[in-house]
C-alpha distance (Angstrom), angle and dihedral (degrees) to the residues before:
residue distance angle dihedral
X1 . . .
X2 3.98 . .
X3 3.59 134.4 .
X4 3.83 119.4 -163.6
X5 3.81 110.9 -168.4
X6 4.04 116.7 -172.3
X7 3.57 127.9 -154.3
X8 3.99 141.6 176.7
X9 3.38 116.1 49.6
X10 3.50 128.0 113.3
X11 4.18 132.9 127.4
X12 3.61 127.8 -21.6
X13 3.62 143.6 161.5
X14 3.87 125.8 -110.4
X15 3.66 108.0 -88.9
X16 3.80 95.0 32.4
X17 3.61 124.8 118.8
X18 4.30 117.4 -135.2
X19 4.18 129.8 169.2
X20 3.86 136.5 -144.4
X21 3.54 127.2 -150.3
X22 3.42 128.5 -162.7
X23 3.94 132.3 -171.7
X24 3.57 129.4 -161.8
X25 3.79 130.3 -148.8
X26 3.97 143.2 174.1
X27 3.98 109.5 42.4
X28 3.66 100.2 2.1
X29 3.69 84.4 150.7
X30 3.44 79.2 86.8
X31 3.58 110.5 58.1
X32 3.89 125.3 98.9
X33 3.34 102.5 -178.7
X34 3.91 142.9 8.1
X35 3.92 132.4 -150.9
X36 3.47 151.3 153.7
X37 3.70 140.3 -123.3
X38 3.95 136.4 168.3
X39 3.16 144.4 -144.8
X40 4.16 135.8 -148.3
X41 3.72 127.5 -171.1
X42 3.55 116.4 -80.2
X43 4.03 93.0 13.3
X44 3.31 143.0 98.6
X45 4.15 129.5 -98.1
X46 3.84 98.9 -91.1
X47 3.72 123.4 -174.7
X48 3.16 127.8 -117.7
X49 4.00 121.5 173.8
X50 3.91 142.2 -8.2
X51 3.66 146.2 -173.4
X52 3.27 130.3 -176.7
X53 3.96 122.2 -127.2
X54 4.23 92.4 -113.3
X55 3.38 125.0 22.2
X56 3.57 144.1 39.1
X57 3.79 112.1 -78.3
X58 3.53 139.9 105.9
X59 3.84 134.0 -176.6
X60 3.91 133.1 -159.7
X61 3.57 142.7 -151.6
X62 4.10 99.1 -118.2
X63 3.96 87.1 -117.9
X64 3.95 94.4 63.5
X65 3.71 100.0 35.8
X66 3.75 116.3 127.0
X67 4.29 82.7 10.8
X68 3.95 104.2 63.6
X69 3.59 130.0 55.4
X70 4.22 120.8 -165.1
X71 3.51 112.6 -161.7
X72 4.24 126.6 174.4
X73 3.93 133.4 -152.4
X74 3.58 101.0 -158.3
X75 3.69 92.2 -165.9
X76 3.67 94.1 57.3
X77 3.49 89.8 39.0
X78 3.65 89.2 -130.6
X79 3.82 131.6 133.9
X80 3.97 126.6 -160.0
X81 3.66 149.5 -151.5
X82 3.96 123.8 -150.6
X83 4.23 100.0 -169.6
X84 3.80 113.0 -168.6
X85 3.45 139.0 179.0
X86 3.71 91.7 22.1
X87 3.58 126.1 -151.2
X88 4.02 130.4 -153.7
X89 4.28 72.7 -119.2
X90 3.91 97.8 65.1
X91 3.68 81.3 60.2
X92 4.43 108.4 126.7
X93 3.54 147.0 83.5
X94 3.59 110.5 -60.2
X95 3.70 122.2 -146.7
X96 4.04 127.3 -159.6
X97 4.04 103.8 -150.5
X98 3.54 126.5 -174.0
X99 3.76 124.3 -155.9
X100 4.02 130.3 -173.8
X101 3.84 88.2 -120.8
X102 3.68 132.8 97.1
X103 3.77 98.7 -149.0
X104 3.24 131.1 47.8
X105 3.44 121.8 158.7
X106 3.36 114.9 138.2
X107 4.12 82.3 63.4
X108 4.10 98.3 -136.8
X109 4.04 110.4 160.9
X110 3.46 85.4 -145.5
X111 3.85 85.7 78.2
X112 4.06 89.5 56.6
X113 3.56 120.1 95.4
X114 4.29 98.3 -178.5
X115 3.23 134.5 45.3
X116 3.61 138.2 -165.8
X117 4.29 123.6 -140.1
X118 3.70 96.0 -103.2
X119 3.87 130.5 -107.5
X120 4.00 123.0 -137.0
X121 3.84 118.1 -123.2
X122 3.28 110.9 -168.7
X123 3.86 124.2 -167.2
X124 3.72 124.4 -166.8
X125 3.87 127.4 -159.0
């Protein structure tokens, strides 16, 4: 078993830039790769980022890209997201998911096996 655990977060305004974190723990031996996704009222889970454990690559919902960064620490088992350039639109819940494989780029949540409790981003105009 895995437990994700987000953290940062919080209110900003548009514009701003803000960062999650998220640490896993149990079996991380396990995990491949890590991401995030979020979630607004009234909409569907949409991805956002992921990184594999090894390696190099990165891939990006099409709403973040050229806005987000992911980043990992494998030795902290942890897995990050650098938002910029916020919009009143990035506003959700955002999720950090981890799945037992490496590559995941067409970003389906059906591919995740963890999931974290959620944290609120909340971006004002």
């Amino acid at each position: 078993q895995v437990e994700l655990e987000e953290s940062g977060g919080g209110s900003v305004q548009a514009g701003d830039s803000l960062s999650l974190s998220c640490t896993a723990s149990g079996r991380t031996i396990e995990l491949a790769a890590m991401g995030w996704f979020r979630q607004s009222p009234g909409k569907e889970r949409e991805f956002v980022a992921a990184i594999p454990k090894f390696g190099e690559m990165t891939y990006y919902g099409d709403s973040v890209k050229g806005r987000f960064t992911i980043a990992k620490d494998n030795t902290n088992n942890m897995v990050f997201l650098y938002m910029d350039n916020l919009r009143p639109e990035d506003t959700a819940v955002y999720y950090c998911a981890a799945s037992r494989k490496a590559h995941l780029p067409r970003g389906l949540a059906d591919e995740y096996k963890y999931w974290g409790q959620g944290i609120q981003v909340t971006v004002s105009s």
